[in-house]
ROKERO-71715 format. One record per residue (C-alpha): residue number from 1; x, y, z. Coordinates in Angstrom, 1 decimal, decimal comma, padded with zeros to 4 digits. Example, Ala and Ser with C-alpha at 12.3 -4.5 7.8 and 13.67 -1.06 7.14 Angstrom:
   n     c1     c2     c3
   1  012,3 -004,5  007,8
   2  013,7 -001,1  007,1
END
This chain:
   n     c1     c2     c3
   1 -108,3 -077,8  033,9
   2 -106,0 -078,7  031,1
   3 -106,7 -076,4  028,3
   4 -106,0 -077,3  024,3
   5 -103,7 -075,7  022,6
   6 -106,7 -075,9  019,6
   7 -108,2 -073,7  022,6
   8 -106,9 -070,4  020,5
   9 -109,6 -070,7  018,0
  10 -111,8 -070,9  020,6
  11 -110,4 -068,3  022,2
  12 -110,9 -065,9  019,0
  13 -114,4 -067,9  018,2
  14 -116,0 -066,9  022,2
  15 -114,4 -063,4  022,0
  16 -115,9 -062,2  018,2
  17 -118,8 -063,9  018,9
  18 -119,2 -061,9  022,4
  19 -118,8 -058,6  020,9
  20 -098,7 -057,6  019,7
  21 -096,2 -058,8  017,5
  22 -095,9 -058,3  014,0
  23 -093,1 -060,6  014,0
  24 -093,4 -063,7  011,1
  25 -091,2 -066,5  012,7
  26 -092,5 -069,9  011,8
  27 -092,6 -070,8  016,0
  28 -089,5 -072,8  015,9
  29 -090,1 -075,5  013,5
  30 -087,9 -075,9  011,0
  31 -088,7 -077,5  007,6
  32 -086,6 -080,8  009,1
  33 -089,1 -080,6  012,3
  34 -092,3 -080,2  010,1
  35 -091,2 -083,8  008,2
  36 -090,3 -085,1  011,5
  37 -093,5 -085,3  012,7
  38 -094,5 -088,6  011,4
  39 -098,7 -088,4  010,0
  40 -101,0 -089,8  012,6
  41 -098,5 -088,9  015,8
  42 -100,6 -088,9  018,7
  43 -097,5 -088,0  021,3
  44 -096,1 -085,7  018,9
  45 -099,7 -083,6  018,1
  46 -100,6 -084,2  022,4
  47 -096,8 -082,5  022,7
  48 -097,5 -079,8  020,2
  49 -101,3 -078,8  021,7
  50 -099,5 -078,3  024,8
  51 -096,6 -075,8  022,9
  52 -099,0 -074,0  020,9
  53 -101,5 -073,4  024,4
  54 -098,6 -071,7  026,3
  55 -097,5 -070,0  023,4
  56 -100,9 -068,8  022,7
  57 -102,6 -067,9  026,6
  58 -099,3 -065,7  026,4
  59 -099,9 -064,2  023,1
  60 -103,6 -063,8  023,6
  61 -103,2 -062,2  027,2
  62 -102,2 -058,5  026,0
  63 -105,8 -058,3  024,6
  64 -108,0 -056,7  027,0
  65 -112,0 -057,9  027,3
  66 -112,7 -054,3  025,9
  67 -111,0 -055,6  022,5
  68 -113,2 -054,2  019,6
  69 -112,9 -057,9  017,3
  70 -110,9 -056,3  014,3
  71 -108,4 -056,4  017,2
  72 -109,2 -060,0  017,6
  73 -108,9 -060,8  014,1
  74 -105,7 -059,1  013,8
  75 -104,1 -060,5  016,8
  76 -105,1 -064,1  015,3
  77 -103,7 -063,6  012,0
  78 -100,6 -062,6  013,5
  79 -100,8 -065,8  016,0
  80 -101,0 -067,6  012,4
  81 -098,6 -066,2  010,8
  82 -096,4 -066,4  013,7
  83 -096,7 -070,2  014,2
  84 -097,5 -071,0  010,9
  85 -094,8 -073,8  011,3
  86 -096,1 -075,5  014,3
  87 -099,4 -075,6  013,0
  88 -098,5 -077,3  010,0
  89 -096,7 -079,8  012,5
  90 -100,1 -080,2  014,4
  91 -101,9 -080,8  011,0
  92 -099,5 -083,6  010,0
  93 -099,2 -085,0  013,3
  94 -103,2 -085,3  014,2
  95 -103,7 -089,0  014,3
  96 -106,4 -090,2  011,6
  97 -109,2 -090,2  014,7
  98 -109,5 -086,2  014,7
  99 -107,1 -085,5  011,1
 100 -110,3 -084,2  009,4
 101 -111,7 -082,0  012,1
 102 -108,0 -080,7  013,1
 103 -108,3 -079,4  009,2
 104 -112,0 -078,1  009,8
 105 -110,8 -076,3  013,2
 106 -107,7 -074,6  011,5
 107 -109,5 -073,8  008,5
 108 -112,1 -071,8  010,4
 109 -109,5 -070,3  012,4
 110 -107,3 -069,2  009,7
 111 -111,2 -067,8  007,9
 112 -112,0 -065,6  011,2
 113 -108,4 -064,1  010,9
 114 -109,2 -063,0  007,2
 115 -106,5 -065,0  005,7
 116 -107,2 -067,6  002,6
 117 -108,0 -071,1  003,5
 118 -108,4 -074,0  001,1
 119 -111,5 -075,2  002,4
 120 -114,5 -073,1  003,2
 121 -116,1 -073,7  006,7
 122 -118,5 -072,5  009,2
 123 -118,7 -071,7  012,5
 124 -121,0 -074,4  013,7
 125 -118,9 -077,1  011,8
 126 -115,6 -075,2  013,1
 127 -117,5 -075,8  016,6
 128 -118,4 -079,4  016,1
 129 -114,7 -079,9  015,3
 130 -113,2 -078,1  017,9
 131 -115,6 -080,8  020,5
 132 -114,3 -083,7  019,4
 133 -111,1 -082,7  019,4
 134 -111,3 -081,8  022,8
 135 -113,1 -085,1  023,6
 136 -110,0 -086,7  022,2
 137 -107,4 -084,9  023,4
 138 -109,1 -085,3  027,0
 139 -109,0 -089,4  026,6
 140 -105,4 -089,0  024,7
 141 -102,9 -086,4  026,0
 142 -101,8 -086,4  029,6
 143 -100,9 -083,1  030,6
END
């Protein structure tokens, strides 16, 4: 099954609603990569999901299932922090088809990890997002 790389909300959404590395490297992207993802990139957001699920299924694997979710939150704000770059990238690059629920999914990621976010959202609308995103991504990107 090919997995999202949007997948690390959910991954943070399923684990805090069932019950690292302080290091603050963008991920990569340089300010010249972040403007060279042109907006509405479809191959450049399908090649970034896939980047950002590795990075994350290996980031996300030293927590245990007996994580208490401040351990969660943490470990997600540091993800953010972390690959603060590449997310940017993803948010310019989502093609105009998903560009307001990529925002909705980040923003409610970036809310569960206790950091400021421009636009206030919930977790059934961070939800909603995060299925049509999928839905896209499942018709758009080829793994």
């Amino acid at each position: 099954m090919r997995h999202s790389a949007l997948i690390i909300a959910a991954i943070a959404t399923l684990v805090l609603a069932a019950c690292g590395d302080d290091d603050t490297d963008t991920g990569g992207s340089s300010p010249t990569t972040t403007v060279a993802a042109a907006a509405g990139d479809a191959e450049r957001y399908c090649a970034l999901t896939r980047e950002l699920d590795r990075e994350g299924e290996q980031f996300f694997a030293s927590l245990g299932e007996d994580a208490r979710p401040e351990e969660y939150e943490a470990a997600e704000r540091r993800f953010i922090t972390r690959f603060a770059g590449k997310l940017a990238e993803l948010e310019q690059a989502a093609p105009r088809e998903i560009d307001d629920d990529v925002d909705t999914l980040l923003a409610g990621q970036r809310r569960r990890a206790g950091l400021p976010t421009p636009t206030r959202v919930d977790e059934a609308a961070s939800s909603a997002a995060e299925e049509r995103i999928r839905t896209w991504e499942q018709r758009t990107c080829k793994a």
